[in-house]
C-alpha positions as CSV (number, residue, x, y, z in Angstrom):
1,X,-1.8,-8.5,15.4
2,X,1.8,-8.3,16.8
3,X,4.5,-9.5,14.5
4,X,8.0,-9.8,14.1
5,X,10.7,-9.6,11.2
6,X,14.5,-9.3,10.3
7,X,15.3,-6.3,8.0
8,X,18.9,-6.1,6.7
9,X,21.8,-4.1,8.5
10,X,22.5,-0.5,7.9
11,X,25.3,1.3,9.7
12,X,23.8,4.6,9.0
13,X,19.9,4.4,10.6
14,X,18.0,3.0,7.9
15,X,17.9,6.6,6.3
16,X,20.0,5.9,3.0
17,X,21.9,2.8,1.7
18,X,25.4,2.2,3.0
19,X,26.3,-1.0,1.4
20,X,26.7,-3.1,4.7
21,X,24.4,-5.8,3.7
22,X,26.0,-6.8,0.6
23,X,28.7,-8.1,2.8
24,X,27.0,-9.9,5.0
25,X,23.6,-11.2,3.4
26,X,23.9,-14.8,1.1
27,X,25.6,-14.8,-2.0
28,X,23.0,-14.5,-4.7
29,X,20.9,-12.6,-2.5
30,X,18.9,-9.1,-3.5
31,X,21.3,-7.2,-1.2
32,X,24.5,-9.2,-2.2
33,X,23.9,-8.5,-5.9
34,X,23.1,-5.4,-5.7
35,X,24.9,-3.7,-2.5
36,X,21.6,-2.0,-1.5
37,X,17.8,-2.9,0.3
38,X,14.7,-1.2,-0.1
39,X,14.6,-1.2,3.8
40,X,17.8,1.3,3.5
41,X,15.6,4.4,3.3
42,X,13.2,2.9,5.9
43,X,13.7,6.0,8.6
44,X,14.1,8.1,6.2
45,X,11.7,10.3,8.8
46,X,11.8,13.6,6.1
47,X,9.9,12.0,3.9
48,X,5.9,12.1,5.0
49,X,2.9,12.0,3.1
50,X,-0.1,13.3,5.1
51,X,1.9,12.8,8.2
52,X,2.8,8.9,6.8
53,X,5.9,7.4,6.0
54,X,5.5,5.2,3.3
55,X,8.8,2.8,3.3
56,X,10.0,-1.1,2.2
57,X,10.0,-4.2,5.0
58,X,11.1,-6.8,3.1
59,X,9.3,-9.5,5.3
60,X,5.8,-7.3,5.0
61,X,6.1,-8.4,1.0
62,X,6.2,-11.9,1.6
63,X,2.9,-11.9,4.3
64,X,1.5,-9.0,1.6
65,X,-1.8,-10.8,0.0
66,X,-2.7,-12.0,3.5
67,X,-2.5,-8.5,5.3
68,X,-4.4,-6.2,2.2
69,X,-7.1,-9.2,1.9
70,X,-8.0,-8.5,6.5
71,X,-7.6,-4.6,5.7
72,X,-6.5,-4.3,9.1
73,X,-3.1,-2.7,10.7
74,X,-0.5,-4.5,12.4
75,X,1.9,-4.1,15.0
76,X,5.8,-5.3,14.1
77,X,8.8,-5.8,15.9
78,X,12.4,-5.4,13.9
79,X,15.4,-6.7,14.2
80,X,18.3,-6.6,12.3
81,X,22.0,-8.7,12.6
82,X,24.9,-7.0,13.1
83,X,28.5,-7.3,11.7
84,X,29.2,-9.6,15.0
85,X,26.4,-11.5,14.5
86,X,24.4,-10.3,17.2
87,X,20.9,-10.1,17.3
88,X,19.8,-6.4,18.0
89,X,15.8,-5.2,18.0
90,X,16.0,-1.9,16.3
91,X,12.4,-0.8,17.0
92,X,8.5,-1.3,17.5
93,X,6.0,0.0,14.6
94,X,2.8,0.5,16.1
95,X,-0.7,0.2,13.6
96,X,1.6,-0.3,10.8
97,X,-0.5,-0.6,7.4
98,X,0.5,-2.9,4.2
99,X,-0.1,-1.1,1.1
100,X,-2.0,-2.9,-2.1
101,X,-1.4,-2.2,-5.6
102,X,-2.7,0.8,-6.0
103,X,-1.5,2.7,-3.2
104,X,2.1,1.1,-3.5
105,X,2.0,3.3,-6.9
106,X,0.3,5.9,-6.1
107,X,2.7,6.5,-3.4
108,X,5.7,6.0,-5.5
109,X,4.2,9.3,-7.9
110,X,4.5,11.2,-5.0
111,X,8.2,10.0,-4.9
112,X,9.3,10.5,-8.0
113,X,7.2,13.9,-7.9
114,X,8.8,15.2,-5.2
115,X,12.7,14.1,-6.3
116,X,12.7,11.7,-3.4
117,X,12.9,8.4,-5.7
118,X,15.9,10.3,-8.3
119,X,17.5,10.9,-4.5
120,X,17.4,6.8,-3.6
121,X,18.8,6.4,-7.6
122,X,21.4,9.1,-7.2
123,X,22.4,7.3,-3.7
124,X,22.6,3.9,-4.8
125,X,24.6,5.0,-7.6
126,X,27.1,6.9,-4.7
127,X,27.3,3.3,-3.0
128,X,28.3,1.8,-6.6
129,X,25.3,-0.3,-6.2
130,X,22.6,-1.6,-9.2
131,X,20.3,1.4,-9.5
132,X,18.0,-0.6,-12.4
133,X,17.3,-3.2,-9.6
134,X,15.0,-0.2,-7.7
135,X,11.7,-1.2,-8.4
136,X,13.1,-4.2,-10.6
137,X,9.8,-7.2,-10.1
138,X,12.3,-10.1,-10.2
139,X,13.5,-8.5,-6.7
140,X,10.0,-6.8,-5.0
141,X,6.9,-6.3,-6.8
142,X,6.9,-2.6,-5.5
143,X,9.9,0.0,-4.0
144,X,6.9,0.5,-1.3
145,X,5.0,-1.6,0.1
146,X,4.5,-0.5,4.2
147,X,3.4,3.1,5.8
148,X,3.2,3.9,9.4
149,X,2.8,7.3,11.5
150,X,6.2,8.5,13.2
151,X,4.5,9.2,16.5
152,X,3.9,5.1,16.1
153,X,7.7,4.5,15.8
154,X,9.1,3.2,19.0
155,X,12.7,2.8,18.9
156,X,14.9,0.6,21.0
157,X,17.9,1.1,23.2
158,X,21.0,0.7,21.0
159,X,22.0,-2.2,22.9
160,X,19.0,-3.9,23.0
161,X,20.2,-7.5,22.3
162,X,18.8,-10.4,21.9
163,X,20.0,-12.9,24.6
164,X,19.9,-16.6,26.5
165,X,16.3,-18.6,25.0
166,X,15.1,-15.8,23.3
167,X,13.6,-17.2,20.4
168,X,14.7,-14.5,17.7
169,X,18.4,-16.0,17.9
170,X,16.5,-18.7,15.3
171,X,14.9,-16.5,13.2
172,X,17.1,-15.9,10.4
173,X,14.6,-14.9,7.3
174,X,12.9,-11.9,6.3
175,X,9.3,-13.5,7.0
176,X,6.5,-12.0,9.3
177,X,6.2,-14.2,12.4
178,X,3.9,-14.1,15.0
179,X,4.8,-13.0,18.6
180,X,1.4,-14.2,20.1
181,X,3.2,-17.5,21.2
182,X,5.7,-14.7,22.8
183,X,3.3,-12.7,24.3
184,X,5.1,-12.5,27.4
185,X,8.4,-11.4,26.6
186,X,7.2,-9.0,23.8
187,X,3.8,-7.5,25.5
188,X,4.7,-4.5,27.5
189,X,2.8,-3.8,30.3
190,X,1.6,-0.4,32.1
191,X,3.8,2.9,30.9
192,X,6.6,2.8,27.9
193,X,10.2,3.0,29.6
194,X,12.3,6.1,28.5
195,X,15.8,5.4,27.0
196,X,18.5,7.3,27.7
197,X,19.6,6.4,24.2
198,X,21.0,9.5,21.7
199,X,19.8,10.0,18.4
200,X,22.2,8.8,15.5
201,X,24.4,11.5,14.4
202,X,25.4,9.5,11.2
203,X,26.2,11.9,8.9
204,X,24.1,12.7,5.7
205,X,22.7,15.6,3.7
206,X,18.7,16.2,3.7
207,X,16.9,17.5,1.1
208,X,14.6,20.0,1.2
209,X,11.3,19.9,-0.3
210,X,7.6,21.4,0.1
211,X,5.0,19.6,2.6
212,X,3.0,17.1,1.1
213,X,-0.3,17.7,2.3
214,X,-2.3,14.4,1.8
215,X,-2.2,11.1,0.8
216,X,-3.1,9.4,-2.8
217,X,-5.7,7.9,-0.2
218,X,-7.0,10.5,1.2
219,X,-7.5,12.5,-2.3
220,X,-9.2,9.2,-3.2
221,X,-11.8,9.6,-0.2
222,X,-12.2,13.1,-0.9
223,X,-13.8,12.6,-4.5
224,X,-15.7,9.5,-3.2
225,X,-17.1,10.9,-0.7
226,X,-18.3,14.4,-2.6
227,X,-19.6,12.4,-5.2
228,X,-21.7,10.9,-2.7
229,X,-22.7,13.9,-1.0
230,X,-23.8,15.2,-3.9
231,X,-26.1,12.5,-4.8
232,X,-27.1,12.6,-0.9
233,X,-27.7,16.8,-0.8
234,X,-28.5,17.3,-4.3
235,X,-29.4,21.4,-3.4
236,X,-27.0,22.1,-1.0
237,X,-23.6,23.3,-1.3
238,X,-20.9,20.9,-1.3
239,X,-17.1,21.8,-1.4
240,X,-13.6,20.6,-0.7
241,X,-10.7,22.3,1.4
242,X,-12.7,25.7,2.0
243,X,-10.6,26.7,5.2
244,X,-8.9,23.6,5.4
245,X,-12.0,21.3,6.1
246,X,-11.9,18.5,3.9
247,X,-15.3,18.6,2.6
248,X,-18.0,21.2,3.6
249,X,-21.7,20.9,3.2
250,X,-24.1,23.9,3.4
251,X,-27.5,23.9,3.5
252,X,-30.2,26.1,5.1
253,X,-30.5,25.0,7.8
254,X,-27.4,22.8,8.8
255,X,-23.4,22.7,8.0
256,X,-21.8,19.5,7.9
257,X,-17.7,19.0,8.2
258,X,-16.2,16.1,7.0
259,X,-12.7,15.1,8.1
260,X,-11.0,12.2,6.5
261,X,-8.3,10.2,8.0
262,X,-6.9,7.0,5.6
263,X,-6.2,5.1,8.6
264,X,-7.3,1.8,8.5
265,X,-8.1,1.1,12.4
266,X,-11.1,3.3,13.4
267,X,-9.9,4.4,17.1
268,X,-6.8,6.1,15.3
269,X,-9.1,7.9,12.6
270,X,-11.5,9.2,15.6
271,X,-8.7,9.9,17.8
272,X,-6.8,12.2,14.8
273,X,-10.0,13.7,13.2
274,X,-12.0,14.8,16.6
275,X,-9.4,17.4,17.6
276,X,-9.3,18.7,14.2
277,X,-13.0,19.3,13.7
278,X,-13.9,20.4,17.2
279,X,-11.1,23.6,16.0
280,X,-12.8,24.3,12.5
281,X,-16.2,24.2,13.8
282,X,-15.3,27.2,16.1
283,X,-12.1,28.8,14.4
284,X,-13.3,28.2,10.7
285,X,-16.8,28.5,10.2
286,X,-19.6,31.1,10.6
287,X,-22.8,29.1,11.4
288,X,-25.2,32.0,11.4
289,X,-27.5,30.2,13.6
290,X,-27.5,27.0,11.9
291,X,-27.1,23.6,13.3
292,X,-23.3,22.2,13.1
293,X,-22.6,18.3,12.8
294,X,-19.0,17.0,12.4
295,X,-18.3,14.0,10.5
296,X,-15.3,11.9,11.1
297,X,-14.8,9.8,7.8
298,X,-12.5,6.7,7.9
299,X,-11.9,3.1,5.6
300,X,-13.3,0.7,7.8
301,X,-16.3,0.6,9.9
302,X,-16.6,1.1,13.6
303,X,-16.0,-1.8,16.1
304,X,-18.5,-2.1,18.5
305,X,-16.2,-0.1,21.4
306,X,-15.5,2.8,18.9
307,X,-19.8,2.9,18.4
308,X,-20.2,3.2,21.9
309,X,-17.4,5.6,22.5
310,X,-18.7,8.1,19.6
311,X,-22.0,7.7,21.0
312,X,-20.6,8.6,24.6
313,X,-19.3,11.8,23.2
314,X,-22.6,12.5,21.2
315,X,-24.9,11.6,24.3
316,X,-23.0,11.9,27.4
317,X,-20.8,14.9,26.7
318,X,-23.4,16.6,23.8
319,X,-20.7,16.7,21.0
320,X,-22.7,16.8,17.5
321,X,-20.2,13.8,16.0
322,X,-20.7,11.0,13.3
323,X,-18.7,8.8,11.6
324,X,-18.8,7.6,7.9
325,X,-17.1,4.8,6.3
326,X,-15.5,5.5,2.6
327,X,-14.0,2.3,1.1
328,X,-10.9,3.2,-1.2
C-alpha cells in the first residue's frame, strides 16, 4: 500500500526540534502550543534498534488501528510546507511498519535506556519548548508509533516541489492518503534516479552510545520460538546466540539455525536472513558430519511467490532452507 502524509517543517533535517512549526502550524495546535513535533527527531538516523529506526509520523497515528489490525507494511510519501508556503516532498519510506501498543513501549525502554529519550527532553527544553507534552496522551497516545530500515529511506531532491495540478497542493492535514488514485505520478518506473543533491550540514552535536543489537521484537521471537523448540526437540540441545546464531538446535544427527527477522513482509525477512545463515552455517558451526538445515523465522506467513521462491532455492539450487512463522 502506497500512501502519502504532511509532517511538520523542520529547518534542521528532522534530526532534532528547531521550533519552526510553532510558527507556522494553527493556533491551538500540538506544535503551536508546545514549539516542538514528535516528527522533529524523525531522521534522527543514529538512533537504530536492530538496524530500525523507530520514529513519530503524525499522520501514521491517526490511520494507527487500521494498519496494526492488516499487520502489513506500507509504503509513504512525505511532504512537508515550507515557510513560503510551498509544497516540498521530503522523501519516500519504503515497507514502513506501524507499531502497536506494545512495541510503541517497548521501544520507548530502549529510549530512555540508552539516554536517547532524556536527549529529546534536554532538546526541547534548549528550544524553550513544553517538555511534559513528550509522550503527554491528550497530544499522541505514544512518542513512537512508526519504524522503518534506513536502506528503505529514499530522500528527495531539495527542490522537489510540488507544482501545476498536482494534487498534494490540497492536502493540508496530517492524515494518511492514498496515492493509488495517483499511481501515475507517484509510481516510479524501471531504475531509482540519482540526485545530485548534498547531504544537510545543519549543525548539531551526536551522541554517542553502544549498538543496540535487537529489537524488543526480535527478543520476543527468540523466547517464543525456544520455548517452542523445546517442546518440539524435547532431547536435543537448544540455545540462543551461540556464535551469533539466534537460536541453535543440536541433535545427533542434524543442526538446525534459526534466524529471526521482525519484519513484517516475508520477502524482506528471506531476503535479510538468507545471507546471514548461508555465513554461519560455514563460518560458525562444526557439523561433524551431520545434516545442516537453516531456518529463516519471520511474523507473517509466506505469500504464495515467497513459497515458491524458498522452494526454488531448496529444489532448484539444493540450499537446505525453511521458513517459520512466530506471531509476536
Amino acid at each position: 500500500m502506497k500512501t502519502i502524509t504532511r509532517i511538520a517543517y523542520n529547518s534542521a533535517d528532522w534530526h532534532h526540534p528547531t521550533g519552526d512549526a510553532a510558527q507556522q502550524e494553527m493556533e491551538g495546535s500540538y506544535n503551536n502550543v508546545n514549539r516542538f513535533g514528535h516528527e522533529d527527531w524523525l531522521f534522527r538516523d543514529e538512533w537504530q534498534i536492530d538496524g530500525w529506526r523507530y520514529a513519530f509520523i503524525q499522520g501514521v497515528g491517526r490511520s494507527s488501528v487500521k494498519l496494526v489490525r492488516e499487520r502489513k507494511p506500507f509504503d509513504i510519501i512525505l511532504f512537508t510546507v515550507q515557510p513560503d508556503k510551498r509544497r516540498r516532498y521530503v522523501a519516500e519510506i519504503e515497507h514502513a511498519e506501524c507499531l502497536d501498543d506494545t512495541q510503541a513501549e517497548e521501544a520507548l525502554d530502549v529510549f530512555t535506556r540508552n539516554g536517547w529519550l532524556g536527549t529529546m527532553e534536554q532538546e526541547v527544553h534548549a528550544i524553550g519548548g513544553t517538555v511534559d507534552a513528550l509522550g503527554n496522551a491528550r497530544w499522541a497516545n505514544h512518542v513512537l508509533n512508526v519504524r522503518f530500515r534506513l536502506e528503505n529511506v529514499h530522500r528527495f531532491p531539495r527542490d522537489t516541489f510540488a507544482s501545476g495540478a498536482d494534487p498534494v497542493l490540497k492536502l493540508n492535514r496530517y492524515t494518511l492518503s492514498s496515492v493509488s488514485r495517483l499511481r501515475e505520478k507517484f509510481m516510479r518506473t524501471g531504475g531509482r534516479k540519482g540526485s545530485a543533491d548534498f547531504p544537510s550540514v545543519t549543525d548539531y552535536t551526536r551522541r554517542a552510545v553502544g549498538p543496540v543489537r535487537v529489537s524488543p521484537e526480535h527478543a520476543r521471537m527468540q523466547s517464543i520460538l525456544m520455548n517452542e523448540l523445546r517442546s518440539e526437540f524435547p532431547s536435543a540441545r537448544v540455545v540462543c546466540e551461540e556464535n551469533f546464531i539466534d537460536v541453535l538446535v543440536e541433535t545427533s544427527s542434524e543442526l538446525r539455525l534459526y534466524e529471526i527477522k521482525s519484519d513484517l513482509a516475508p520477502r524482506t525477512v528471506l531476503r535479510l536472513a538468507i545471507g546471514q545463515l548461508l555465513e554461519y552455517s560455514y563460518f560458525q558451526i562444526v557439523s561433524g558430519g551431520r545434516k545442516v538445515t537453516l531456518v529463516v523465522v519471520g511474523r507473517n506467513s509466506l505469500s504464495s511467490d515467497d513459497a515458491a521462491y524458498l522452494t526454488h532455492l531448496r529444489d532448484a539450487v539444493g540450499l537446505p532452507f525453511e521458513y517459520r512463522a512466530v506471531s509476536v
